[in-house]
C-alpha positions as CSV (number, residue, x, y, z in Angstrom):
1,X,65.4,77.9,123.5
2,X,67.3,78.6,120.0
3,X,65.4,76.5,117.1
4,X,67.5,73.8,114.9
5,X,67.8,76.4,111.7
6,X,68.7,79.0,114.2
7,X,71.9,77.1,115.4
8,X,72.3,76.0,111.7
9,X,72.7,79.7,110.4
10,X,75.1,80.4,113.5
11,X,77.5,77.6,112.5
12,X,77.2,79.1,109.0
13,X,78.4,82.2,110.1
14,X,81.6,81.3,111.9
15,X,82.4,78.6,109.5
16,X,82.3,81.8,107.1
17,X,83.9,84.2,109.2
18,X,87.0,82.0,109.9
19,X,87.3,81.8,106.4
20,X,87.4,85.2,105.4
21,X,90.2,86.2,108.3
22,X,91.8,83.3,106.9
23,X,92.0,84.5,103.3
24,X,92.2,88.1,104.3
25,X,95.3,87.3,106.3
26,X,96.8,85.2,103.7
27,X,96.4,87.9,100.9
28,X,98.4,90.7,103.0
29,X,101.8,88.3,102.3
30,X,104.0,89.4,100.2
31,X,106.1,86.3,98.8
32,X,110.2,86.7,98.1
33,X,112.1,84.5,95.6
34,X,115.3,83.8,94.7
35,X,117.6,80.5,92.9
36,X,120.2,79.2,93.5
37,X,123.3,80.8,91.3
38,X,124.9,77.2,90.2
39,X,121.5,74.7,90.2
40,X,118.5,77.1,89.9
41,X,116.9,75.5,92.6
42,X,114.2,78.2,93.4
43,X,112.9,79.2,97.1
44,X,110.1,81.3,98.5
45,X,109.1,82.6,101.9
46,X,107.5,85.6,103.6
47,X,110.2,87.5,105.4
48,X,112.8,89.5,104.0
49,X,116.0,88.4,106.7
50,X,117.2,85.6,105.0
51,X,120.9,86.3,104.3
52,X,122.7,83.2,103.4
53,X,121.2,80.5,102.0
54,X,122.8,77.0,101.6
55,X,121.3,75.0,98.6
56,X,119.2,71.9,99.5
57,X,120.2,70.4,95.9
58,X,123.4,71.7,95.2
59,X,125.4,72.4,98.8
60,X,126.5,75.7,97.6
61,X,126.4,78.4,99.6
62,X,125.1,81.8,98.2
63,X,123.4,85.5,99.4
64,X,119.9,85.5,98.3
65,X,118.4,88.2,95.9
66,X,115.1,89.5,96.6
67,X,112.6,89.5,94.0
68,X,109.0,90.2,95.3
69,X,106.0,89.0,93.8
């Protein structure tokens, strides 16, 4: 039968593990900006086929630049 500290250590380990895939995952993103031309209103996500973009502040209607961080 597996002792109390035994199972304790276990759960240590996945609760670790998931973590590290977690952050090791997260790290490998790369992150693209780009603002609005009229407003400024910036954006940011983590694939490069965005095209058009219409502003959430401003309405207008613009083709994003890329600028990778």
């Amino acid at each position: 039968m597996i002792s109390e500290a035994s199972m304790w250590c276990i759960g240590v380990f996945v609760v670790l593990a998931i973590i590290l895939g977690y952050l090791l995952t997260g790290a490998a993103k790369k992150v693209y900006y780009t603002s609005c031309p009229t407003c400024h209103y910036k954006y940011r996500w983590h694939t490069k086929a965005r095209q058009g973009l219409r502003c959430k502040k401003c309405g207008n209607i613009f083709l994003s630049r890329y600028v990778e961080d």
